[in-house]
Every structure is written in C-alpha cells, then in structure tokens.
N, C-alpha and C positions, 0 to 999 in steps of 0.2 A: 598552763596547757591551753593548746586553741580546739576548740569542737568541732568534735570529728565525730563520724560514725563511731569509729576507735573507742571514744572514750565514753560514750553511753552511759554505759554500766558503772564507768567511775565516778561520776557524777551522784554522789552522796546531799541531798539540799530539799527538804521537804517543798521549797519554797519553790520550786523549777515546775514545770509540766514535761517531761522528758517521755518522748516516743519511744513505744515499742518497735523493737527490730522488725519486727513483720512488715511495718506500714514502709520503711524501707524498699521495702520489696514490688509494692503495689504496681501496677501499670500507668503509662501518659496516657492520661484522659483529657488533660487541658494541655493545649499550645499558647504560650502567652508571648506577646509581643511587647516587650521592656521590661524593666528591671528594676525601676525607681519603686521607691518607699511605699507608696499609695498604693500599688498593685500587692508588694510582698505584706503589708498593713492592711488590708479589707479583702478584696477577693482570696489571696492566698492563704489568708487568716480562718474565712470560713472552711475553707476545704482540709486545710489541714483538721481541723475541729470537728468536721464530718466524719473525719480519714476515723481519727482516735471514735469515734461511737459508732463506729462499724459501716457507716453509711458515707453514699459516694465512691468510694474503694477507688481515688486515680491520682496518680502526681501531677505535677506541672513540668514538661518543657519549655524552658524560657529563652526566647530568641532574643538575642543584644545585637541591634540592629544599625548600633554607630560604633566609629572606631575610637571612639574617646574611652579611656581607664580599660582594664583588664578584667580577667576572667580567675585570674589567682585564688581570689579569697573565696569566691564560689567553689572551686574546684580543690581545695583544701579544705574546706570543711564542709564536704559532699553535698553541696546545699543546703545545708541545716544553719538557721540562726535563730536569736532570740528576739520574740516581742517581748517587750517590757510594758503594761496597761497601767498607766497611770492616771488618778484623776477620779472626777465625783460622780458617781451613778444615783439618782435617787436620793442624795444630801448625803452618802456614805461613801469615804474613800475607799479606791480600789488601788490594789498592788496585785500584779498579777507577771507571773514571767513565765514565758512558753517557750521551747524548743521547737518550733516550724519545722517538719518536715515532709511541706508539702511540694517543697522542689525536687527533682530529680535530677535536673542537670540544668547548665546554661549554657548554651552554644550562641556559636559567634555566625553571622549570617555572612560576614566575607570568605570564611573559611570553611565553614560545614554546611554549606547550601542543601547539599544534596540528604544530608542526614537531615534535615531539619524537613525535606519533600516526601522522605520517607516515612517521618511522623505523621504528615497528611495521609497519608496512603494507611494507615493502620485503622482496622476498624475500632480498637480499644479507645481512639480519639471521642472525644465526644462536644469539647468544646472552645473554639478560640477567644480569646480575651485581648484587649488592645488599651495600651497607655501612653501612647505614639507624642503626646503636648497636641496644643491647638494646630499647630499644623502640618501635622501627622496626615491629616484626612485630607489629603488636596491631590488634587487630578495633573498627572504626569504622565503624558501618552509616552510609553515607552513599552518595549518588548520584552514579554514577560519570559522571555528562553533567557536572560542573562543569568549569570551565576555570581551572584541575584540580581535583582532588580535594585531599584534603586529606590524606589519608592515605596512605603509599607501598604498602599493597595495591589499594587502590581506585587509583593510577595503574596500577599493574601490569594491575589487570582489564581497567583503560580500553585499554591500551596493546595486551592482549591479547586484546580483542575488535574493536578496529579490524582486528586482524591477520585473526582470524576473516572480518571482514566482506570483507578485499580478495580476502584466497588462498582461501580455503573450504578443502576436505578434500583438499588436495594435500599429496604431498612435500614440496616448497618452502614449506611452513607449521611444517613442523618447526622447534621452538628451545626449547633447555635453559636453566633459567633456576637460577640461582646461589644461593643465600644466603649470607652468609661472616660475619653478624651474629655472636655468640659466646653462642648460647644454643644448647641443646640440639635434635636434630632440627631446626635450622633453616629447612631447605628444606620438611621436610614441614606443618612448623608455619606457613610463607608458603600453602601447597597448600589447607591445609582453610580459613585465611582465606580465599582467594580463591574458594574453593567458595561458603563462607557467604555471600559479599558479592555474586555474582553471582545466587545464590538471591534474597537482601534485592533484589536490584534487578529479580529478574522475568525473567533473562534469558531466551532461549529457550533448550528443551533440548537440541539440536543443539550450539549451542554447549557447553553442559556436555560431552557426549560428545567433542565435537574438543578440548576442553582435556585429557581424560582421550590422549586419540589422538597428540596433538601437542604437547603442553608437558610438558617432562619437568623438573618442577622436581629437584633434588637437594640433600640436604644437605651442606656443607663442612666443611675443618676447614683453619684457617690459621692460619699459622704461621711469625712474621717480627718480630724486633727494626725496627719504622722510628722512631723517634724523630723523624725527619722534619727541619724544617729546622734545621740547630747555629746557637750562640751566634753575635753579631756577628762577637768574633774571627775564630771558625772559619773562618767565610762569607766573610771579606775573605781569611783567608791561600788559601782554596779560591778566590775568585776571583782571586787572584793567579795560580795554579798552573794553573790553566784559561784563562785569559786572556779572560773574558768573565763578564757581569755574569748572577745567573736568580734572580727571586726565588720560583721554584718550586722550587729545589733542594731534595733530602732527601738525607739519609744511609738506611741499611739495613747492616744486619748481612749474613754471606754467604749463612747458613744460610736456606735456605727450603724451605716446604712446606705444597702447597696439594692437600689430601687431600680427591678428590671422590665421592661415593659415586652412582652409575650403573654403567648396564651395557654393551653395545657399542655400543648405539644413539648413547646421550652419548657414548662414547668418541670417535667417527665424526665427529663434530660440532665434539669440543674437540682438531682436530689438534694446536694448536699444544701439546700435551702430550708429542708429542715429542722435542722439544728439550730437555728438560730433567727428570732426575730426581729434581726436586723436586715436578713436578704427578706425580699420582696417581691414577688414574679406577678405581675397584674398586666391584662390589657391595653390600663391607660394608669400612667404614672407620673401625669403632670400636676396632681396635688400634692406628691411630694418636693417638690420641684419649685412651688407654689410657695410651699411652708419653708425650706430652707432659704428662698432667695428673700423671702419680705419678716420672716419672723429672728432668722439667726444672719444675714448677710443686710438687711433694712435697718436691724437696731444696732450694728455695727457700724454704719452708716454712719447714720441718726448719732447716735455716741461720739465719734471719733475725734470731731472741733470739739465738743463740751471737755471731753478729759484729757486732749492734749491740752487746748487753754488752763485747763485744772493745774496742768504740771504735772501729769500723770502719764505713765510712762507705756504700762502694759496695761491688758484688758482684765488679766487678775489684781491688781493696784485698784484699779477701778471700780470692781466689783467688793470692794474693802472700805469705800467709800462710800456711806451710807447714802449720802443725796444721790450718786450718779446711779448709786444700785437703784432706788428707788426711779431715779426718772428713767434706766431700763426695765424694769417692769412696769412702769406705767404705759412709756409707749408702746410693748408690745403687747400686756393685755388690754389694755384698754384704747389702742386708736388702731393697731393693727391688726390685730386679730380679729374685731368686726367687721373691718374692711378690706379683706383679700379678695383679689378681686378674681376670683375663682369660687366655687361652692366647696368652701370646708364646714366638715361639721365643728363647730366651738370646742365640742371637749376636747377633738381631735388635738385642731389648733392649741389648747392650753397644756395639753401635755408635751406637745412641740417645747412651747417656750418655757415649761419647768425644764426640760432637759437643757435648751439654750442656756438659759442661768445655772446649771451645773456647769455645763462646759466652758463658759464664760469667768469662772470661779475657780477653773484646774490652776492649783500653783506650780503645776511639773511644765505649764506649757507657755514658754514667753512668745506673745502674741502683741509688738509692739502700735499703738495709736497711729504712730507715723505712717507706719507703714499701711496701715488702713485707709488712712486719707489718699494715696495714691489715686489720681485718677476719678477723685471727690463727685466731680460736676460729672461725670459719665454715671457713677453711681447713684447720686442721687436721682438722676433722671429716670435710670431705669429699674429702681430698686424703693423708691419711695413715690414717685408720680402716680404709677396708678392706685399706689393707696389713699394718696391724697384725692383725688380725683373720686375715688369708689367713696369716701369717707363724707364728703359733699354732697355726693349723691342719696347717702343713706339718712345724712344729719343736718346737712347745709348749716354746720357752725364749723370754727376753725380749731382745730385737734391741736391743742395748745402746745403737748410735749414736741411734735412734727413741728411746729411753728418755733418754737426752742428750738431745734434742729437745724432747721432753715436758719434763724439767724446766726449760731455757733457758725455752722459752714460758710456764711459771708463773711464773718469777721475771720476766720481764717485763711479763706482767699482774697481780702484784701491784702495785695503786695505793696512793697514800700522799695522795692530794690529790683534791679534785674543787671544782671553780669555774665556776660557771654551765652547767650540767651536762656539762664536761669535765672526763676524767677524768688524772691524772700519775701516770706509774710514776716511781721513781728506783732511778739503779746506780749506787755508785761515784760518788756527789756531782753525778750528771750526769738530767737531769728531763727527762721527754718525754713528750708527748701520747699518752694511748691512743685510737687509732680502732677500733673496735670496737662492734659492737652489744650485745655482752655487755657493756660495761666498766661498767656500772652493778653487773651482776652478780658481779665481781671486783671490784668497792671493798668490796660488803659482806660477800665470803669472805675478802679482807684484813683485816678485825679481826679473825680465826681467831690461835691460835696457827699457828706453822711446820709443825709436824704434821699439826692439824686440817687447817688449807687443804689441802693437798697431796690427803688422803684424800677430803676432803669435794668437793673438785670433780671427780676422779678415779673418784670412784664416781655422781658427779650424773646418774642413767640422762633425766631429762631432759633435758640439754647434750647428753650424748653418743647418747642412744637404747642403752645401754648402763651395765653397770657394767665402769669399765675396772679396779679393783681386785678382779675375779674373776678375771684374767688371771695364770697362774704368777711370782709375785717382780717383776708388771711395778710395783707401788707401792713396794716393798721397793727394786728399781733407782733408779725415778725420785726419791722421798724423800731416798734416799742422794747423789744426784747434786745435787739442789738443794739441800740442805746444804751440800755442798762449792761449790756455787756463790758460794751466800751467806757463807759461813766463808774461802773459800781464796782464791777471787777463779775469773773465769770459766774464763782463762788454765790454770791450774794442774788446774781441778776437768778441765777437758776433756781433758788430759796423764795423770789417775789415772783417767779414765772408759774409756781404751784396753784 
C-alpha cells in the first residue's frame, strides 16, 4: 500500500512517527518555493516537529515552479512522506523514520497562478521560504501581471503585492521571507532584486514603504546531508521495515542546522524554532557560516587528494582508516580551529568538529572523494587560504597537516593526459578525470620539472591573490611532502609527515 491520509491508522510499526489527523487539518502558514530534498529534509522537517508538540500550528504550500516531472506522487499521498534519519549523533547511531505532514499541497505555478496569489493574500500566511539552486536569485526585468512570471523574484513581488493589496498596513501583513539558496547574503540579495523589479514595474510607493515595514526578508544558512531518495535495494528493504510503499521517501543524515539571521520580530514569527536546537534565529549568523565552511567543508578539502591517492573511495571508507582519521582530527583541531579567521569561541569551534567526525563516519551516507575534488583549486583558495594566512599570523610556523594538504592536492593536479579538452591526473597506475577550472592551467605547470612545479604554482600570486612561497618553510614543508608522496607512496609519506 502507498501512504495516504487513508491509510494512517493502518500503519501498525512502533518504529514510524505517524501524525495525528488533526495536524491534517492545520492552516498555510508557510509558502515555499521548490520541492527538492533539502527544503522537504530541514526547513519542512522542523515544522512538521513543531506541528506534532503543539507549536507553530501551519502547513506548507509548495510552489513547483518548473515544468520538469509531475505532481502525481504529491497529490496521491496528500503530501505525506517519509524521513528516514540515519547516522551518528554524539558517537551513538540514530534510526529514526517520520511521517511529514507538514505539506498541504503542491501546486504547479503554470497552472494554478492565481490560487497560489491567494495564499499571499491570507492572513494565516506567515512565512515564505526559497530553494530556487544558485540562480534562482537573479534579476529579470519583466512584468509581474503575467500568469506568472517567469522569474522566482518577480513571483515573489507578485505574490507580495497581492498581499499588499488585500491587508494594507496591518499587523496581520507581517511575513518573513526565507532564502536558503547557497550564495552569499542570500536573503538580502532576493530584497534589493525585488526592490529593483517593483521599481521596473512602476509600482506605487506605499507599497515600497510596506515592504520595507512588513517583509522581512533574511539571509540562511543550511545545513543537512539529504541525499534524498537511496537506491532500489534500500527503498524495498525500507519498505519492508516500514510496511508501506512512498515514493517520496528521503534519507537525512541527523545533524541539522538551519542558521537564520533576524531579530526578535523574525524570531516571533518562526515559533516553530523552538523545538529544536538546530534552527537558529540570531542578528548576525556569519560564525555559523564560518564554522561550517573551514571546519566541515576545509577538512574536506584538506582530505580529499590524501584519501583518493589512499585508494579510498568514500568519506566513510576514510574515516575507518586510522591514519586519515587521525590527520582529520588533527587538521581541524589543532590548525584550524585556532585559526578561523572570525572570532569563534574554541569550545564552540570543538564541538563543531565532534559533530564533523560523526557526520564524516555516517555509513547510510556515500559521500564519494572524487567528487569532492571537483573544482579543488577554487576550494582550496577560498576555503583553506584564510586559514592559512590567520595561522601565520597567530604562530608564523607552518601547520604541517595544511602543508600535507597542499602537497596531496599538487600531486593530484598534476596531469599527465588531456583528451578533447579533459584533463587525467594518474596515481599509482590508477587515472582520473580532472574537474577543475584551472586544470588546463596544471597540465601546462605539469611539463615543470618536480621542483619547478611545486614553486611555480605556489608562488603563482595570480591563482592565489598571493605568494604562498613567502610564507616561513611553508614551500620547503610542502616540496618535502610531495616528494615523499611521489617516492614513498601516499600511505608511508603521510606516517613520516606526523
């Protein structure tokens, strides 16, 4: 059987979280703008969770805003699916499976324009949420009377002048609006769009003022393994276990955090923040921001040449691997966590990277190496530089495991091949695809000798906006290390690198 409202009650399984019929019933409180895994996994995840302890009391209408795949599976199993929570919280495994029903419906924006203007217009609304990819949030002068627009600011304005027009300058018009997109300034970068666009459309200036008065957009910051639906096997032996069919099921990792930056007004608004000390509603939310990009996305970094060269596949493989476990906890508590180049407090920071090494150690989540290295030299630049740089600053010696790092990621981006302009590194008789914007740049510092290369890209103040061979013995470390890489084999070099 597939889950339905219908079958609730027949759903016999200690093992489930299954909603009571009431919360069925609740009101749209949240407009959400897409559909993907990450929204129905974190944001939808809390709300539902509020819904169940009595707090918050609102569904989600979900707008599907492209005409790619259908609306079947939502509307057969009345928006209800299942999280599945897999993975390590605190060094103890979690299983956990939930029945969501914190959607209400999902409407299609080609076709139901006008219902989806009428959820603006309701004072029960209280807040939009946005998962639109990176560029979602871009500026399309076009006229927001279309049915619809075309662009997801220009529905937003539509959405948000209808609201204008019904409430005018009441309370009840109040609603914070979301963006969890994964660019910079998110929210505020939706805000001046929608400025500009209702400028381009002439609106009146009242309205400008009431959006200034009463939308409070804010920037996000989120933060959640969903991989979303597993392989076939998975799915059959989960629907075994569960004793019902969803073809909306996802997985999620435990660890969540959905880091909002407003002030008590928002807070007031996004009760269902109570329930859980993963959402986060603060003024200024660039230390979380701080902590996830150099403590769980730096030692991912940092890692990624060491354990593919290893012959290691995924980031759980790895973490089973006594040396590489060990040289990720050493670079992230001991070179990066004193050097964030931000004012974290230390314990903060350590508690960060215990959860990192839980997450890092989920075996429900394949989290392949390869795929990490993508786009390597952009990452290390802006994900490991200013730590290096702050680490200098504080110690003026060179952070040995970061200097392992650097050299693993040279020997990796040395190429040996290029074929229709991709580019192949090889290790150890084994040949792999370089994804990289630079890697045109690295085949031709690969005809260098061992030496030259190492110096010559090291010092390249173009790649890096810097000479990194000005930096105390850090070329003298890394040369040394990639030598031994290349000579000794990864294994061995990374054992004498300690």
């Amino acid at each position: 059987m597939i889950i339905s409202k219908n079958i609730l009650k027949s759903i016999n399984n200690e093992n489930v979280i299954i909603p009571d019929n009431t919360l069925l019933n609740l009101p749209e409180k949240v407009l959400q703008f897409g559909t993907g895994v990450l929204l129905r996994g974190l944001p939808d995840y809390f709300i539902d969770k509020a819904n169940r302890q009595g707090i918050f009391n609102g569904r989600v209408a979900v707008v599907k805003s492209t005409s790619k795949g259908d609306l079947n599976d939502f509307n057969e199993q009345n928006g209800l699916y299942t999280i599945c929570v897999r993975g390590l919280e605190n060094g103890q495994t979690i299983k956990e499976n939930i029945i969501s029903s914190s959607i209400s419906r999902v409407l299609s924006a080609d076709k139901e324009w006008s219902e989806i203007l009428k959820i603006g217009q309701s004072v029960d609304l209280q807040v939009v949420v946005s998962n639109t990819t990176e560029v979602g949030i871009t500026l399309l002068k076009e006229n927001i009377n279309l049915n619809p627009p075309v662009s997801f600011p220009a529905k937003l304005l539509a959405v948000l002048h209808a609201r204008y027009k019904a409430l005018g300058d009441t309370k009840a018009a109040d609603i914070v609006i979301i963006a969890t997109e994964l660019i910079p300034e998110n929210g505020k970068k939706l805000e001046s769009i929608v400025i500009e666009l209702a400028e381009f459309n002439v609106l009146e200036p009242e309205f400008l003022s009431w959006l200034k008065a009463h939308a409070h957009f804010c920037n996000s910051l989120v933060d959640r393994i969903v991989p979303g639906k597993p392989d076939d096997a998975t799915l059959d032996k989960l629907k075994e276990q569960l004793g019902y069919s969803d073809n909306l099921l996802i997985m999620a990792e435990p660890y969540r955090l959905w880091a909002i930056e407003g002030d008590e007004k928002v807070a007031e608004l996004l009760s269902f923040k109570q329930v859980d000390n993963g959402v986060i509603v603060k003024p200024d939310i660039e230390i979380y921001r701080e902590l996830k990009v150099r403590l769980l996305n730096g030692s991912h970094t940092l890692t990624s040449g060491i354990a593919y060269l290893s012959g290691i596949d995924t980031v759980t493989n790895a973490m089973n691997d006594q040396a590489i476990k060990s040289y990720v906890v050493k670079v992230m508590q001991s070179e990066i966590v004193p050097a964030i180049p931000y004012k974290v407090p230390g314990d903060e920071a350590m508690v960060f990277s215990a959860a990192v090494l839980d997450r890092f150690a989920n075996p429900y989540i394949k989290h392949l190496w390869l795929n990490i290295t993508f786009q390597y030299t952009m990452k290390m630049k802006i994900r490991i530089l200013p730590v290096l740089s702050q680490y200098y600053k504080l110690f003026n010696k060179v952070p040995s495991s970061i200097a392992f790092g650097f050299a693993a990621f040279l020997c990796f981006m040395r190429s040996h091949k290029k074929e229709e302009n991709q580019y192949f590194g090889q290790y150890n008789g084994n040949e792999y695809l370089i994804t990289d914007d630079q890697a045109a740049y690295f085949y031709e510092k690969s005809k260098l000798s061992e030496a030259d290369y190492v110096s010559s890209v090291l010092s390249d103040q173009q790649l890096w906006e810097t000479d990194l061979t000005s930096l105390t013995d850090f070329i003298k470390t890394v040369q040394e290390n990639y030598n031994n890489i290349n000579n000794l084999g990864i294994t061995e070099a990374l054992a004498k690198a300690k």
